[in-house]
C-alpha angles and dihedrals in degrees: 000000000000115000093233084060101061096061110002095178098073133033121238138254128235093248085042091061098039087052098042081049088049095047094047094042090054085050093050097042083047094048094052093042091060090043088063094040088250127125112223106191109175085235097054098055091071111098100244110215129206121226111230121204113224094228113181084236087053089054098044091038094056104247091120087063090060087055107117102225083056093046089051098053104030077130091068111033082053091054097048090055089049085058096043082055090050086044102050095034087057095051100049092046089050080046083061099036092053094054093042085055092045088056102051091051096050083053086046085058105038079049092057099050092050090056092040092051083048099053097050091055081051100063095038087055096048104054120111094256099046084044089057090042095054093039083053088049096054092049093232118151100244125139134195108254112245104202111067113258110263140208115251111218131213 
């Protein structure tokens, strides 16, 4: 059926069209669907969702894992927790690594202050007047030369 056809002595208006489409495309989508023993109600074409209720029962029990946003990206959400592993795993072992750090430089420096402590009682001990005392002390024979040393020469 044409739309100049329905009323020819006037011509139609936009809204008119768009109605007189509407109605013949709800005739024809009825027709088919009773052709095909179905009922296609407009209505009943919308996707009616249910509202589901995040219970903590529903998340301990599973059900969330039924859910289908978390069927669609289990990729993801697998990947994401893999990560989270590597995450976790590098963190704890440059924990470790910085004790461990912390540790060896405290002994550096204990270790430091311990050669430098020695080396001052070296030479304290090894000046010309520390050397006669001790000589004195041990009771050896020894004397203080008297000429300057001198080169040999060859």
């Amino acid at each position: 059926m044409k739309l100049a056809s329905v009323m020819p002595w006037r011509e139609l208006t936009i809204e008119e069209q768009r109605r007189l489409k509407m109605t013949e495309f709800i005739r024809i989508r009825d027709f088919i669907g009773e052709y095909l023993g179905k009922s296609f109600l407009y209505k009943n074409m919308e996707k009616k969702k249910k509202k589901k209720q995040f219970t903590l029962m529903y998340i301990l029990g599973g059900g969330i894992l039924k859910e289908d946003y978390i069927v669609r990206h289990t990729k993801m959400i697998v990947l994401i927790v893999i990560l989270l592993f590597f995450y976790i795993s590098n963190r704890y072992t440059c924990l470790m690594k910085i004790r461990e750090i912390d540790y060896l430089q405290e002994q550096l420096r204990d270790l430091k202050y311990e050669s430098l402590s020695i080396s001052a009682q070296l030479t304290g001990n090894t000046r010309p007047s520390q050397v006669e005392e001790l000589v004195k002390r041990q009771g050896l024979n020894l004397e203080k030369a008297t000429t300057p040393p001198y080169k040999l020469k060859k």
